[in-house]
Backbone as a ProteinNet text record, in pm:
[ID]
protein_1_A
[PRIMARY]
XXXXXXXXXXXXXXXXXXXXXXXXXXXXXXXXXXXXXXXXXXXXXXXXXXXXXXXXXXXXXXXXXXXXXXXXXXXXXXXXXXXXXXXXXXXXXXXXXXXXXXXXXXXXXXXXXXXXXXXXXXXXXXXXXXXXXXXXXXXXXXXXX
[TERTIARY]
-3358.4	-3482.3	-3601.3	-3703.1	-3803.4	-3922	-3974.9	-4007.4	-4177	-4191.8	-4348	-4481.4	-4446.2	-4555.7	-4570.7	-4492.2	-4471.4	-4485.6	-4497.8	-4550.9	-4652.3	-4757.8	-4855.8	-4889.2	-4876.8	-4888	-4893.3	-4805.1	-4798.6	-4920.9	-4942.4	-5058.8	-5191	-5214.3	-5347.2	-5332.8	-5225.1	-5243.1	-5245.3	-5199.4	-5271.8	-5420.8	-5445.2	-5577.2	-5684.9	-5643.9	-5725.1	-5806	-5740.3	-5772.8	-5710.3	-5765	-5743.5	-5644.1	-5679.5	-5558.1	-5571.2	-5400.5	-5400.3	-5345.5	-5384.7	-5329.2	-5295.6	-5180.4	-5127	-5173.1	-5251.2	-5262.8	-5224.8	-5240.2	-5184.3	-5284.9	-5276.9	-5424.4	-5324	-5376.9	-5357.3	-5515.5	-5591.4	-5680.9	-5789.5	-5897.5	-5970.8	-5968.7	-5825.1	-5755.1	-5677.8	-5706	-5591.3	-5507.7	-5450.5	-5307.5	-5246.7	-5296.3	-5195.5	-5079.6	-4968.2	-4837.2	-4791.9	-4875.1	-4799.7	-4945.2	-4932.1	-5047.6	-4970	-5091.7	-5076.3	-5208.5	-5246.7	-5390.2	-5383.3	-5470	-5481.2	-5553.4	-5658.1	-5720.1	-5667.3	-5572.1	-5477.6	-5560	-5642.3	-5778.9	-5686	-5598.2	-5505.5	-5358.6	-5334.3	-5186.9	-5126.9	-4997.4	-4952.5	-4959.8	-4984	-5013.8	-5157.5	-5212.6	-5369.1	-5429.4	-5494.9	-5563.7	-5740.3	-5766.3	-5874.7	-5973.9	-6071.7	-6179.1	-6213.8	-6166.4	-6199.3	-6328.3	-6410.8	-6540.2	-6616.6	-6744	-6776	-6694.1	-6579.1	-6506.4	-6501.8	-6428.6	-6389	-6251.5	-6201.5	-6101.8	-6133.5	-6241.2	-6242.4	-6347.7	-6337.1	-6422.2	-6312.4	-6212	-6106.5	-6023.7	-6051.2	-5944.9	-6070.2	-6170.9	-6269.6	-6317.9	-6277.4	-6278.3	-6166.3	-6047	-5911.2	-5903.8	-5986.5	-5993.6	-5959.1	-5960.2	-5997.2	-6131.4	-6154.2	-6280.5	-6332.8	-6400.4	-6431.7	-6554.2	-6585.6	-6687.3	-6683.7	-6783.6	-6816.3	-6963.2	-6947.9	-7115.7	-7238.4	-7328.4	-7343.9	-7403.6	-7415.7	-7411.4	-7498	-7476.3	-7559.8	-7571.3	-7499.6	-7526.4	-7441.4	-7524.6	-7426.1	-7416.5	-7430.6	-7461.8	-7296.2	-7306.1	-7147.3	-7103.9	-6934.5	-6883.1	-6774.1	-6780.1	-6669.4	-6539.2	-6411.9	-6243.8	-6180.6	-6159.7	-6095.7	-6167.1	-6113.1	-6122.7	-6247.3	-6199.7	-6326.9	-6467.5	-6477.8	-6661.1	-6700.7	-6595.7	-6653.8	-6672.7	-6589	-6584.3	-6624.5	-6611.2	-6648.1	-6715.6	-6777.9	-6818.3	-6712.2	-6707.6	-6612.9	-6686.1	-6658	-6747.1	-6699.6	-6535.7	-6509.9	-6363.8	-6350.4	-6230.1	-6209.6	-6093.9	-6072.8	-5927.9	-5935.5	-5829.4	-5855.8	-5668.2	-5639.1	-5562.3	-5582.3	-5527.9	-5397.8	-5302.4	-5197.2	-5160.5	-5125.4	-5111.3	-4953.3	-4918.5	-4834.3	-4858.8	-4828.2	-4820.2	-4968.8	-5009.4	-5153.6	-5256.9	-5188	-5201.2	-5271.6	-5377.2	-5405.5	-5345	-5260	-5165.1	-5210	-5311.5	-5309.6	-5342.1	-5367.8	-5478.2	-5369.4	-5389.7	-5354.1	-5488.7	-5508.5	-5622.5	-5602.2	-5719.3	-5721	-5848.1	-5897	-6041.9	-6018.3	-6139.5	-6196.7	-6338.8	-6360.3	-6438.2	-6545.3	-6491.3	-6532.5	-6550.4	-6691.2	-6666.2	-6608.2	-6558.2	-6523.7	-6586.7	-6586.9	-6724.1	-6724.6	-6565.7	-6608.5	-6571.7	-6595.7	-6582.1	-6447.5	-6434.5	-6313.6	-6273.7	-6139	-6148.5	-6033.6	-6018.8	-5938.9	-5797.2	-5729.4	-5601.1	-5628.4	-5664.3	-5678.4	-5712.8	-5753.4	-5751.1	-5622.2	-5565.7	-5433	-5334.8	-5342.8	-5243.5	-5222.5	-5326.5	-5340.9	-5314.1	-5368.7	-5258.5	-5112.4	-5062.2	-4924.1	-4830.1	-4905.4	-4872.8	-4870.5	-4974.8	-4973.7	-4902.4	-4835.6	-4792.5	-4622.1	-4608.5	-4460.8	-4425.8	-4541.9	-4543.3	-4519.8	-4591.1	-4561.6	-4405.7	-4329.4	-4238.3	-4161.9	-4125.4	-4027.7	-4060.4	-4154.2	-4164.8	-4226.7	-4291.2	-4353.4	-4337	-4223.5	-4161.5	-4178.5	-4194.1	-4235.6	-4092.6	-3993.7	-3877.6	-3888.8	-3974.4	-3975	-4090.3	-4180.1	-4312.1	-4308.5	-4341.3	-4353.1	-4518.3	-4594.5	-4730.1	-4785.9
-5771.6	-5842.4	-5748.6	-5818.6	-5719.9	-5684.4	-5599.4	-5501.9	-5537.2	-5641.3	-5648.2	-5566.2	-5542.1	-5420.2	-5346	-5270.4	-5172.6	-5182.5	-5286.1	-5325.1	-5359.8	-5358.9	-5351.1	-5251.4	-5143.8	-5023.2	-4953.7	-5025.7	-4958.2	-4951.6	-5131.5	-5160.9	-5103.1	-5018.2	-4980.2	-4832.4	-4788.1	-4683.3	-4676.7	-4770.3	-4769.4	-4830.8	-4866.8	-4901.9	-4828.3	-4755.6	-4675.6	-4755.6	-4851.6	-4890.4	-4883.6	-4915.3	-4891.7	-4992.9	-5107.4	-5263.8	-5338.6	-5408.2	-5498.7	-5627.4	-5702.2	-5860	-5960.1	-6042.2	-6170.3	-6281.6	-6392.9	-6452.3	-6603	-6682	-6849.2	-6964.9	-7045.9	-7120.7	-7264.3	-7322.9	-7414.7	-7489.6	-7598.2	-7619.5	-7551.8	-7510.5	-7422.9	-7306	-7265.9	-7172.2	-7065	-6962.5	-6814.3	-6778.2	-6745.7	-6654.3	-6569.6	-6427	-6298.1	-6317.2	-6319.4	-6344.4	-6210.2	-6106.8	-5982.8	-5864.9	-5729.1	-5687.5	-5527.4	-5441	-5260.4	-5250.9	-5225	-5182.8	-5040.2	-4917	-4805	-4812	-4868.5	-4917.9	-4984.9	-5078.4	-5133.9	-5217	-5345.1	-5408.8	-5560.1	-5548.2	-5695.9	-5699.3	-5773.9	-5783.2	-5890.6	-5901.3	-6049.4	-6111	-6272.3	-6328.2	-6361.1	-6309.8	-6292.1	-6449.6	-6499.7	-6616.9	-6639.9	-6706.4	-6671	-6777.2	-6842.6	-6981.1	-6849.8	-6928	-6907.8	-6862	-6990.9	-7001.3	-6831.3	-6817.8	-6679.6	-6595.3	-6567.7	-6443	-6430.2	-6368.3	-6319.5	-6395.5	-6415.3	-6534.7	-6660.9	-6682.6	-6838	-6826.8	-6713.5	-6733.4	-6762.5	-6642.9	-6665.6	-6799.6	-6872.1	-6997.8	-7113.1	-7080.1	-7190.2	-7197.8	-7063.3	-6989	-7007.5	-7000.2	-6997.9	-6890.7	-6779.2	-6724.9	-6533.6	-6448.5	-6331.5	-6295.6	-6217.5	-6240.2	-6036.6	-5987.4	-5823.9	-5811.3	-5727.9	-5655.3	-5493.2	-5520.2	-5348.5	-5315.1	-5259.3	-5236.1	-5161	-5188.2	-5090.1	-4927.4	-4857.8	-4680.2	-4700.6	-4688.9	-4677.4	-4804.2	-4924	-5014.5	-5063.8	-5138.3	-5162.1	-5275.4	-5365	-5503.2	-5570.6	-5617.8	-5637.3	-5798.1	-5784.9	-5887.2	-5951.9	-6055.3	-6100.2	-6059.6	-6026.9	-6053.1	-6058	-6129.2	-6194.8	-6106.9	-6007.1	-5956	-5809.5	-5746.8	-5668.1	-5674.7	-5795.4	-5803.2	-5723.6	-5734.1	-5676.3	-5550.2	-5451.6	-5308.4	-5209.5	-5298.7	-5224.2	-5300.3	-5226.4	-5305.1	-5243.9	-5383.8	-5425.3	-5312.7	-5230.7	-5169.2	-5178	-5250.3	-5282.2	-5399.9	-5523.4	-5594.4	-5652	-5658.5	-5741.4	-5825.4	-5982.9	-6062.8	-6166.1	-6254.5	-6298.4	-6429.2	-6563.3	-6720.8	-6683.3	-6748.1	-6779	-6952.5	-6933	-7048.7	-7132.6	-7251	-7360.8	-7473.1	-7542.4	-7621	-7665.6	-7596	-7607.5	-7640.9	-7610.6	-7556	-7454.3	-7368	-7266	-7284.7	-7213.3	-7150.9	-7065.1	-6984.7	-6844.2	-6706.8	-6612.8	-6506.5	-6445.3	-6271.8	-6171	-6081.1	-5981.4	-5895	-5766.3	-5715.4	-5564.4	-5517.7	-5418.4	-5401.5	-5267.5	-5221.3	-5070.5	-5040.8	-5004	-4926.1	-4818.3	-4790.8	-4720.6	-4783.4	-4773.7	-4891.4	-4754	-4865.4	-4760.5	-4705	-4566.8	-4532.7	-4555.4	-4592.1	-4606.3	-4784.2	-4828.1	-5021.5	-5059.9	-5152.6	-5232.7	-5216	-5152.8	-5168.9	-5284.3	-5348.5	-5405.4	-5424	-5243.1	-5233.6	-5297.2	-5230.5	-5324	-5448.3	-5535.5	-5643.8	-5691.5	-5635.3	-5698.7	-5638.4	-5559	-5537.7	-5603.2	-5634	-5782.9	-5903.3	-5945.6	-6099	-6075.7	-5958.6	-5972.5	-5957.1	-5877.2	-5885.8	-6036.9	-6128	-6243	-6311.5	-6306.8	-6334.3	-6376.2	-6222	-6205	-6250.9	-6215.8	-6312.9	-6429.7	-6517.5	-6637.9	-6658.6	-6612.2	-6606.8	-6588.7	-6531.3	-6466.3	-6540.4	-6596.4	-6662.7	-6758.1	-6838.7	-6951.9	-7034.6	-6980.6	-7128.6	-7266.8	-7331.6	-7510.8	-7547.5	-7507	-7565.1	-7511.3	-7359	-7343.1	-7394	-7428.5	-7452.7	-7627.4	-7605	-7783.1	-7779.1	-7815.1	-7834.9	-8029.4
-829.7	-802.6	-827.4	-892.1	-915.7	-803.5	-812.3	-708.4	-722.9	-731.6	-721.5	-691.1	-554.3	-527.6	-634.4	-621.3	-736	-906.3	-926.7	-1016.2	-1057.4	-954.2	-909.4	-936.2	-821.2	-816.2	-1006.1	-1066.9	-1196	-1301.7	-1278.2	-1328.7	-1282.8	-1149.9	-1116.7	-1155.5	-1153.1	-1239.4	-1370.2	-1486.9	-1607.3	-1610.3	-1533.7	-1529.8	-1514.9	-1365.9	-1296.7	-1233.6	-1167.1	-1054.2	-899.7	-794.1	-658.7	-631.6	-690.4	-610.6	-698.1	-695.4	-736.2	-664.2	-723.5	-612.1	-694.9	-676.5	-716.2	-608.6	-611.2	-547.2	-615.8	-483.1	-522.9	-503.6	-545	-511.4	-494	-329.1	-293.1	-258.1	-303.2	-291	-304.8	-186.6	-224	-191.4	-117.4	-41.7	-169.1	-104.9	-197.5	-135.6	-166.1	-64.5	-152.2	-100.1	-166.3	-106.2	-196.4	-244.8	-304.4	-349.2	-368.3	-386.1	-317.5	-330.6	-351	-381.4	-436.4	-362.7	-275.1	-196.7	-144.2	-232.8	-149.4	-41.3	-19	116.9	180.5	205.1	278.2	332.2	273.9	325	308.6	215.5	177.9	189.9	249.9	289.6	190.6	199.2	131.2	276.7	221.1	306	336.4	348.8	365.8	302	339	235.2	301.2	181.4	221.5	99	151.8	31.2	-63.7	-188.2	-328.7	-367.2	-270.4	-336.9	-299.3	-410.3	-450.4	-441.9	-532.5	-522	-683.2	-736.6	-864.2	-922.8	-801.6	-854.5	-886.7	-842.4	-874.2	-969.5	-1037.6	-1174.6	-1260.5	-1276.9	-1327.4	-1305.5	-1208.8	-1231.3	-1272.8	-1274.7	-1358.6	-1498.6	-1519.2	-1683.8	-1730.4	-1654.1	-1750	-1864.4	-1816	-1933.8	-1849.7	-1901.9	-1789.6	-1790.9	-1677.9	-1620.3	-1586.5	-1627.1	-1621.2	-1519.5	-1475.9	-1379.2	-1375.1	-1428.1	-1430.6	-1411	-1270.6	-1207.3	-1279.6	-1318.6	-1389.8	-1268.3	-1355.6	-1242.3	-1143.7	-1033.2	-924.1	-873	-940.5	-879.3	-741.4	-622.2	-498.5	-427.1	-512.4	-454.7	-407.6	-328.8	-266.2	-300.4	-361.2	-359.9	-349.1	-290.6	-227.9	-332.2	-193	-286.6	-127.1	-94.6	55.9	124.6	208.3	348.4	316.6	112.4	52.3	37.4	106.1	115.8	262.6	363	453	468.3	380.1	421.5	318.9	151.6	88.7	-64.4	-141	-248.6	-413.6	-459.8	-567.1	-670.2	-747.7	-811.5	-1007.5	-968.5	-1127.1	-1095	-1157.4	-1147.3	-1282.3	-1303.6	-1413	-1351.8	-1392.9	-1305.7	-1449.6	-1440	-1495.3	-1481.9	-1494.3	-1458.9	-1470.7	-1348.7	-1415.3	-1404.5	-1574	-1626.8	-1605.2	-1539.3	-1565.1	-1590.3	-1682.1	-1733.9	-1725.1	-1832.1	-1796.7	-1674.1	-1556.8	-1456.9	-1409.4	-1352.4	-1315.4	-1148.6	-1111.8	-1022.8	-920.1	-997.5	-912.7	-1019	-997.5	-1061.5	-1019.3	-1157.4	-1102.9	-1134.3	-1054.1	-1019.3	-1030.3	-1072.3	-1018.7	-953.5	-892.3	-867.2	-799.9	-828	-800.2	-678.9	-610.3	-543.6	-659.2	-759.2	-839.4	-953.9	-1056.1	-1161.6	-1246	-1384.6	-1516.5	-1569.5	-1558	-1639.8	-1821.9	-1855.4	-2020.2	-2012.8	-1959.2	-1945.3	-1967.5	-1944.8	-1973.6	-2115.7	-2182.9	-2333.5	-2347.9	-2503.3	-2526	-2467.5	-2508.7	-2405	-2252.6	-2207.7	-2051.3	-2054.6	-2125.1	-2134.1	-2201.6	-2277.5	-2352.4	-2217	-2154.6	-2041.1	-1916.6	-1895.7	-1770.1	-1799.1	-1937.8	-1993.2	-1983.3	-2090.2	-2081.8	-1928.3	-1862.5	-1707.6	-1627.6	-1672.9	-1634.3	-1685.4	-1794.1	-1885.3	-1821.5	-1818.3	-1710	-1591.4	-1517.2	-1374.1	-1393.9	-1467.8	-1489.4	-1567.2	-1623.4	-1651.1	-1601.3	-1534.8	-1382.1	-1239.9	-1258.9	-1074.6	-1100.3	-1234.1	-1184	-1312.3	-1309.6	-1475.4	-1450.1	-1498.1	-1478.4	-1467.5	-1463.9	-1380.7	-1172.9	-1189.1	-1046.6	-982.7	-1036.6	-967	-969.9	-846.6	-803.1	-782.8	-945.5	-915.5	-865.5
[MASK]
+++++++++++++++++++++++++++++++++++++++++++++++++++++++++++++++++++++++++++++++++++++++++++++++++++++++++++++++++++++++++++++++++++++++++++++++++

């Protein structure tokens, strides 16, 4: 069985980011379903309204979605329980797709923005990651949308 966290964990280190999160979208509700948090600010389980966060750009875009602060900047924004303690300073998150379905996002985000931006690779590495997730846990034979 695959080891989620940790796979997680894998992805924020090619990234060079702090966390990552799989979440699920039931209405206007999220629920981390698998998380890599060095701040330990998100649990699985955790849920929390969509509305103004970074996920629910990504599940209204269907598309992936980047943030990168620019230097010095500190304006704070929501990602569940991360608005209260600290500010988002770089995320990039990605739909996951069933049956033309948006399901649920996978995420990453930083405390620290990138200082050379989001490049292509990191963007081709978070689809194919979503890519898999959706393949392994949310095949349209397992998902009862």
């Amino acid at each position: 069985m695959m080891d989620w966290n940790n796979w997680l964990n894998d992805g924020c280190q090619a990234l060079g980011m702090q966390s990552g999160i799989v979440t699920v979208c039931c209405g206007r509700h999220l629920t981390v379903v698998h998380h890599a948090d060095r701040c330990d600010l998100v649990v699985s389980g955790d849920s929390f309204d969509r509305a103004d966060t970074f996920c629910n750009q990504v599940m209204i875009g269907r598309n992936c979605v980047t943030y990168n602060a620019p230097a010095g900047f500190r304006e704070r924004f929501r990602l569940g329980k991360m608005e209260i303690a600290t500010s988002i300073q770089a995320y990039i998150g990605f739909p996951l797709i069933v049956r033309d379905t948006v399901f649920g996002t996978l995420s990453f985000s930083s405390t620290e923005r990138k200082s050379e931006g989001f490049s292509a690779h990191d963007l081709f590495l978070v689809e194919m990651m979503a890519g898999d997730y959706v393949h392994y846990n949310l095949s349209p034979n397992q998902a009862d949308l």
